[in-house]
C-alpha positions as CSV (number, residue, x, y, z in Angstrom):
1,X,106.3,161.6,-19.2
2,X,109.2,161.0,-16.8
3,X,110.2,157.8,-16.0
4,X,112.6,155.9,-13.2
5,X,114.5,152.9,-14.3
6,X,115.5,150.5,-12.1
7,X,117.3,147.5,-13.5
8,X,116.5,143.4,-11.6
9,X,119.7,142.6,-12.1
10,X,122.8,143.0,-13.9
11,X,123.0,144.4,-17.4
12,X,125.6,144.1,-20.2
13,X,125.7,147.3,-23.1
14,X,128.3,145.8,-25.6
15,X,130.3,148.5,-27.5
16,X,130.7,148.6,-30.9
17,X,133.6,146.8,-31.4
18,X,133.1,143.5,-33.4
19,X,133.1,140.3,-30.9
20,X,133.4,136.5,-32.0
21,X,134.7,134.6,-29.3
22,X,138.2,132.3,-30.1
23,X,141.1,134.9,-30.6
24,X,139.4,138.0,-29.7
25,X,137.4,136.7,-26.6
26,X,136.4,139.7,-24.6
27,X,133.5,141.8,-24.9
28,X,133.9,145.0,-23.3
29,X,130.9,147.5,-22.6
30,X,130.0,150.9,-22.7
31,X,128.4,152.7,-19.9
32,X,125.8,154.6,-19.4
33,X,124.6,153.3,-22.5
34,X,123.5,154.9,-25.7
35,X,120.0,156.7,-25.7
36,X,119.1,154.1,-28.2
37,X,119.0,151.4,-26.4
38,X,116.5,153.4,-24.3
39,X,114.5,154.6,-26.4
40,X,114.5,150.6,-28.1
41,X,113.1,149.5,-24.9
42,X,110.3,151.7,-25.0
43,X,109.3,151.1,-28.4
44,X,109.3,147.5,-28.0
45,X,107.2,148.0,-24.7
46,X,105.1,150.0,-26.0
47,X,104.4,147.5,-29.3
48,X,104.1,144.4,-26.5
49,X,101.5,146.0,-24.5
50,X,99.6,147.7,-27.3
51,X,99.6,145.3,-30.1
52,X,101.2,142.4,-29.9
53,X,101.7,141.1,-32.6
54,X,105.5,141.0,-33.6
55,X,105.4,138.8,-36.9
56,X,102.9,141.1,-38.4
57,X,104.5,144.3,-37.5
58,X,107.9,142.8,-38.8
59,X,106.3,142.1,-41.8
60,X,104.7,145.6,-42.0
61,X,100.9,144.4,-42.2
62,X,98.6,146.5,-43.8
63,X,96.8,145.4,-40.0
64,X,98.7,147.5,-38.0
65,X,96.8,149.9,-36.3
66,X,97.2,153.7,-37.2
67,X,98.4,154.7,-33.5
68,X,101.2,152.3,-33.5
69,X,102.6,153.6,-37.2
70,X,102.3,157.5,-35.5
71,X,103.8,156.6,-32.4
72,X,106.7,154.0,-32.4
73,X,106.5,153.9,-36.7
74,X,107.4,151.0,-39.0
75,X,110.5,148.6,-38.5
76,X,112.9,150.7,-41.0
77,X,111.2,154.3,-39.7
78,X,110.8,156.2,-36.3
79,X,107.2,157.5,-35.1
80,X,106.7,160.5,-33.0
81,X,108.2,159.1,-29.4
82,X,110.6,161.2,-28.5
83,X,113.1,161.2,-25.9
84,X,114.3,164.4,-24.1
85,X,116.4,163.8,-21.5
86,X,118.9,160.4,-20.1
87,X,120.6,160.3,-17.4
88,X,121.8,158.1,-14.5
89,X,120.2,158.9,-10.9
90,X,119.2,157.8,-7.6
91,X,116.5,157.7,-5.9
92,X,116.1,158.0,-2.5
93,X,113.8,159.2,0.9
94,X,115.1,163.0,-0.5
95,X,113.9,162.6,-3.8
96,X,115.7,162.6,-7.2
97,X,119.4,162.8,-7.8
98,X,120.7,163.4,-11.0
99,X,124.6,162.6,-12.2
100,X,125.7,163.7,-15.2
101,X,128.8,162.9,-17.2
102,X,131.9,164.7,-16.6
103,X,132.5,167.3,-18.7
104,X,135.8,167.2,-20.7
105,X,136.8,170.5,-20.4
106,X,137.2,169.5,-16.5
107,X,140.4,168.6,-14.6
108,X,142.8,168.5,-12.2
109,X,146.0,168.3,-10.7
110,X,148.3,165.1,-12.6
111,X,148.5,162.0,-10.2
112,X,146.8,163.7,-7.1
113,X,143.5,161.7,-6.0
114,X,142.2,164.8,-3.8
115,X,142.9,167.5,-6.1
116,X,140.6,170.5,-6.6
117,X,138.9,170.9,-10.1
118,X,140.0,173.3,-12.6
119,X,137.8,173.9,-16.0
120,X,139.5,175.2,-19.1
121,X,139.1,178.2,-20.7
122,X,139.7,179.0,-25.0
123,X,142.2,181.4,-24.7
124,X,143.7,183.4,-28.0
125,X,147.2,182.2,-27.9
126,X,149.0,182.9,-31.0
127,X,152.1,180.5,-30.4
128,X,154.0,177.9,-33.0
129,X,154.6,175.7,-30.1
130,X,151.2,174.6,-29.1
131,X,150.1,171.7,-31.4
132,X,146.8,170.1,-31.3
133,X,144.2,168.9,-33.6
134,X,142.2,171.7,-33.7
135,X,142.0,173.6,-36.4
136,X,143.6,177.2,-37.2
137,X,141.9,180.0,-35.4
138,X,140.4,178.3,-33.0
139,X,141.1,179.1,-29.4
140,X,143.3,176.7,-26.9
141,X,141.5,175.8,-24.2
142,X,144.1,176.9,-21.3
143,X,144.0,177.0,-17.5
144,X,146.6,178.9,-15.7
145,X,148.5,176.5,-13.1
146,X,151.7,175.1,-13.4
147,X,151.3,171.8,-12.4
148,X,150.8,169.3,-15.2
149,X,146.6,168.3,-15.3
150,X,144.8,165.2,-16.3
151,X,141.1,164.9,-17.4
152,X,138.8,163.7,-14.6
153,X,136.7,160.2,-15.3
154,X,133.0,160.5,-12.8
155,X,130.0,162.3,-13.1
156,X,128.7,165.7,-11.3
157,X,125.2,165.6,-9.1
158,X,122.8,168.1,-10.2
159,X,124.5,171.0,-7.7
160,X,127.9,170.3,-8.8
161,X,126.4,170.6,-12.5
162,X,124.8,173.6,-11.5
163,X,127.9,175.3,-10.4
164,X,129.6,174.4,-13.4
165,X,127.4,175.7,-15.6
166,X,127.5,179.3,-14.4
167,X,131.5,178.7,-14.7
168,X,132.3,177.6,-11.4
169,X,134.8,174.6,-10.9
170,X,133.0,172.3,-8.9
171,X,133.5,171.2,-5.3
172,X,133.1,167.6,-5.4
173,X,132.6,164.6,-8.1
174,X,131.0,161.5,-8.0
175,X,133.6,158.5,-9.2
176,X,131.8,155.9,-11.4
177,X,132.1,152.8,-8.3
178,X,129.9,155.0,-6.2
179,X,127.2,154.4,-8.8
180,X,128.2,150.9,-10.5
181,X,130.6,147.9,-10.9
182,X,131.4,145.9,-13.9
183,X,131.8,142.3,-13.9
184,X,133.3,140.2,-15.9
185,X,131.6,136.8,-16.7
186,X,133.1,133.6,-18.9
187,X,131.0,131.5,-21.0
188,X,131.6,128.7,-23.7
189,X,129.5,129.0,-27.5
190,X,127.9,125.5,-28.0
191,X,126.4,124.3,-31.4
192,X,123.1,125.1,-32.1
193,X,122.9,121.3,-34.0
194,X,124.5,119.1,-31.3
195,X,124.3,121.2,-28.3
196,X,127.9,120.4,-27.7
197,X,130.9,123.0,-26.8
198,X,132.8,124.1,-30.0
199,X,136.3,124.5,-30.2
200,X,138.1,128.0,-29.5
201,X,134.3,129.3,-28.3
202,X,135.1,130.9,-24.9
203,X,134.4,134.0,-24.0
204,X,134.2,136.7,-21.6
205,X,131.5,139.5,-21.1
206,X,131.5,142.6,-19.1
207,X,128.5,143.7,-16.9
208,X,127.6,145.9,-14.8
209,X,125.8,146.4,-11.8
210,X,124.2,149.3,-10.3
211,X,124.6,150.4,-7.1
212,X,121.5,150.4,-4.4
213,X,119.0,152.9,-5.7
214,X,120.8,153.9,-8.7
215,X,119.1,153.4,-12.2
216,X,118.1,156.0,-15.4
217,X,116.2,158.7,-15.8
218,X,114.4,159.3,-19.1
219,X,112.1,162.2,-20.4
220,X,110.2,160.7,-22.8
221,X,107.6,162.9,-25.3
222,X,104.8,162.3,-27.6
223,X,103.3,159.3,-26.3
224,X,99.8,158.2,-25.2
225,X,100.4,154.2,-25.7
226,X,103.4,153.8,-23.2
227,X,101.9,152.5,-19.5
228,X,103.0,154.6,-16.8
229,X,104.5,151.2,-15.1
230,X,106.0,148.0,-16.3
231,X,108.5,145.9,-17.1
232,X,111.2,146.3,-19.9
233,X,113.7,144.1,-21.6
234,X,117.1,146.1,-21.6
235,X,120.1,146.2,-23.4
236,X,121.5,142.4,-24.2
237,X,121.4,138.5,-22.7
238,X,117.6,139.1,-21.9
239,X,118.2,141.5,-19.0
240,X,115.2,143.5,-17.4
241,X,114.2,146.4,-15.7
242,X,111.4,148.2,-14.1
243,X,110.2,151.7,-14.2
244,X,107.5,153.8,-12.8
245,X,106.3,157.2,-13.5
246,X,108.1,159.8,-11.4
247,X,108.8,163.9,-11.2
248,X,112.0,165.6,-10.3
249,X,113.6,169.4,-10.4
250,X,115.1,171.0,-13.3
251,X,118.1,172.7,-13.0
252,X,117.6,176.9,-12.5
253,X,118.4,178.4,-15.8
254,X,118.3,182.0,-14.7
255,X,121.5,182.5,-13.4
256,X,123.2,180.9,-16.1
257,X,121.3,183.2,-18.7
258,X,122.0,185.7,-16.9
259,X,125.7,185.4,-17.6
260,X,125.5,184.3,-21.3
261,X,123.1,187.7,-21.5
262,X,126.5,189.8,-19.8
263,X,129.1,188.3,-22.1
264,X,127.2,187.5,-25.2
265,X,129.4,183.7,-25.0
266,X,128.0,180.3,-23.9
267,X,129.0,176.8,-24.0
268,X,127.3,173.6,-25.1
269,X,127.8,170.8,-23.2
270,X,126.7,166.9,-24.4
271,X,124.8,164.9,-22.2
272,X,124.3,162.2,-24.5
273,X,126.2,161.2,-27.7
274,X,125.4,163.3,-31.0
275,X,126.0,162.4,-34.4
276,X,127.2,165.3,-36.7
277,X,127.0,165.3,-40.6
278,X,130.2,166.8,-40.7
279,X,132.4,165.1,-38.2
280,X,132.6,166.8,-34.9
281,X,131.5,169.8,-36.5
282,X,128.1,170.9,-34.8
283,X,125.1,172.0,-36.7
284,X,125.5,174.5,-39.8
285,X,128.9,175.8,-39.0
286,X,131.0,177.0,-41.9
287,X,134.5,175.0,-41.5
288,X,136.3,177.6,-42.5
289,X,134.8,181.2,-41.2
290,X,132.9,179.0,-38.1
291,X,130.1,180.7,-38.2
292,X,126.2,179.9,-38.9
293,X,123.5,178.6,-37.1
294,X,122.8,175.9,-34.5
295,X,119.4,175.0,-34.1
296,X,118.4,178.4,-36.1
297,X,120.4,180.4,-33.3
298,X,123.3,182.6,-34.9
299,X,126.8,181.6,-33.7
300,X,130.7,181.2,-34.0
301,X,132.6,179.0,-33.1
302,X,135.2,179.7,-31.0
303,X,137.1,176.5,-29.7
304,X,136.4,173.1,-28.2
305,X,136.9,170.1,-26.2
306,X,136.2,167.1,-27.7
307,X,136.7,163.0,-27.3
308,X,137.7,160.3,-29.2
309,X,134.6,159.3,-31.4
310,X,133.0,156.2,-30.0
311,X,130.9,153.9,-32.3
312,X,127.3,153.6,-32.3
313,X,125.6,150.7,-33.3
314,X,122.9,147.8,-32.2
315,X,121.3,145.3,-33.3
316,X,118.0,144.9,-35.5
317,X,115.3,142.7,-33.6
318,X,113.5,142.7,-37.2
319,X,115.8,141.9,-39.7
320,X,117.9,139.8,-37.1
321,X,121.3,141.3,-37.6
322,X,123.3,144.6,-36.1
323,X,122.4,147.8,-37.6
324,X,124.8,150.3,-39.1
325,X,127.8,151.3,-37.3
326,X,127.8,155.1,-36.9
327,X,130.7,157.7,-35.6
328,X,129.2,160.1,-32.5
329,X,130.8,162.4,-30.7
330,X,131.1,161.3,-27.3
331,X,129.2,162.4,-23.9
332,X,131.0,165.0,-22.4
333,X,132.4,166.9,-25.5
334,X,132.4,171.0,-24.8
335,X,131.6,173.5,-27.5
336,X,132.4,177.8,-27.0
337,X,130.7,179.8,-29.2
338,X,129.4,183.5,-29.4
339,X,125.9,184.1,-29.3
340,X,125.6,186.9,-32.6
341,X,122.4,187.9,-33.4
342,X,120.0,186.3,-30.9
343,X,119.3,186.8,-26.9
344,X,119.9,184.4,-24.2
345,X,116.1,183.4,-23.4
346,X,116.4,182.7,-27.9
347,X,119.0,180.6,-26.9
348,X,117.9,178.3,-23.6
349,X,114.3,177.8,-26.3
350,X,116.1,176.4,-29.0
351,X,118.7,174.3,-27.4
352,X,118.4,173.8,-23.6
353,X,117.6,170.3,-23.1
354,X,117.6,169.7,-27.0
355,X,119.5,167.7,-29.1
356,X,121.7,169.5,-31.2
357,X,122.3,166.0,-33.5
358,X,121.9,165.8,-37.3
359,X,120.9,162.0,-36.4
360,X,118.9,160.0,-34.2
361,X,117.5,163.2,-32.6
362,X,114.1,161.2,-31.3
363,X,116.5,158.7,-29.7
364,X,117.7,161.0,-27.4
365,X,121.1,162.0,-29.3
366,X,122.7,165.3,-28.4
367,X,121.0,166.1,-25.7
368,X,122.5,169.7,-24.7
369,X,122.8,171.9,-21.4
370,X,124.0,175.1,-21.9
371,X,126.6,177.0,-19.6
372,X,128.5,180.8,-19.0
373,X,132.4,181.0,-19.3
């Protein structure tokens, strides 16, 4: 089922930095948000409208009906909903327009706002001078202009995606005010007992607000409870949002296989925050030789671009307190490989459009596209 949704008002997604008001007054956000707090909307939608009856299901009642356990699972377990795809989009008269986050291996020109884009490339430079945190016998990523470069901070629409993924710089990029703005808003904690304004409790929140027609689209599988319509609670300070069942275009994949299929070497791009058992490693890839498999498909590493981890985090609606911080690898991140043993239509079955996370894989982490370089 594919979904459209459009939020009623502003929204705040908190990162996961700690925040108590006093000293350390500011709450900043984190946008788009996390798949998680998606695919916790839906589950708590789906338990509203199907069975709702909170205090039992909290308490794991042996009355909780079988299709609620295999769909949306117990409070400390997952059922089978499943989400496949997240991203931001608007909707207009000409249908659906997806935007996707930049890729890091994208940029341009240092301190020049109208500069073409330029994507790096893992070159084999055997030098002592270039330092990074990569490590040994990986490639550099390199691009050849003089000119010192900068990463680029936006999103692509689906044609400018399209172009990058068969290993085209693309023409144009969206900047993130052309889709949303954040405001900030101050408040004051009061007691819970008196209802009066403690001391050293003011704070200030970020929000933001979407553009007109802007909101997310979500893929979401292995459902039969979830309406087609409704209403949603989303992300924090008891926000909402509607959706509605829509369709939209998927991105050609021919051309892009037809590349990998030419050069036997592909990319992986992140759409969505992964979480890796062994760092920013991906998948079962030796450390040391970087080879093995991702997904079962047969690979080597070759080099890659990846951010600062970002925290993951939330908070527990059951148990009433946040849940376990985690370490992801951000949106955006780039891994080059070499495709060994397998064939490009292998390749687009096991990972186009899949998450390539050792965790939270049902909640829509590492969510991949694949591209040619």
């Amino acid at each position: 089922m594919r979904l459209f949704i459009r939020p009623n008002d502003i929204l705040m997604f908190r990162d996961g930095k700690p925040f108590a008001g006093g000293e350390d007054h500011f709450a900043r956000g984190t946008f788009p948000p996390p798949p998680s707090t998606i695919y916790g909307a839906l589950r708590s939608h789906i338990l509203s409208t199907a069975w709702p009856e909170f205090n039992k299901y909290a308490s794991c009642d042996a009355s909780i009906p079988e299709t609620i356990k295999k769909e949306i699972g117990l409070p400390d377990s997952n059922g089978s909903l499943t989400i496949r795809q997240f991203n931001l989009a608007k909707i207009d008269e000409a249908g659906i327009q997806h935007f996707f986050p930049m890729p890091k291996d994208v940029v341009r020109k240092k301190g020049v706002d109208n500069s073409s884009l330029y994507i790096l490339k893992p070159e084999n430079m055997v030098t002592n001078k270039i330092k990074t945190d990569l490590p040994c016998n990986l490639f550099h990523l390199w691009c050849p202009e003089e000119e010192a470069l900068e990463s680029v901070t936006g999103f692509l629409s689906d044609a400018a995606m399209i172009k990058y993924l068969k290993g085209e710089p693309p023409d144009t990029w969206t900047q993130p005010q052309n889709l949303y703005e954040t405001e900030e808003r101050t408040g004051i904690r009061k007691s819970k007992t008196s209802r009066s304004v403690e001391t050293g409790g003011l704070y200030s929140v970020e929000y933001y607000r979407l553009n007109e027609g802007i909101g997310f689209v979500v893929e979401v599988d292995c459902t039969e409870l979830l309406p087609v319509l409704g209403l949603l609670r989303l992300g924090g300070d008891h926000r909402s949002a509607n959706y509605t069942k829509i369709s939209w275009r998927d991105i050609p994949v021919e051309p892009i296989k037809e590349k990998i299929a030419q050069h036997k070497r592909f990319k992986i791009v992140l759409t969505s925050p992964a979480i890796f058992k062994n760092g920013w490693f991906p998948g079962d890839v030796d450390e040391k030789t970087f080879e093995g498999t991702l997904n079962s498909i047969s690979v080597k590493l070759i080099g890659a671009c990846v951010g600062k981890p970002i925290g993951v985090g939330g908070f527990d609606l059951v148990k009433r307190m946040p849940k376990v911080m985690k370490r992801a690898v951000p949106t955006g991140s780039v891994y080059y490989f070499e495709l060994k043993n397998n064939n490009a239509d292998e390749l687009f079955k096991q990972i186009w459009l899949k998450s390539i996370s050792d965790e939270k894989a049902q909640e829509g982490f590492g969510i991949s596209l694949i591209g040619g370089y």
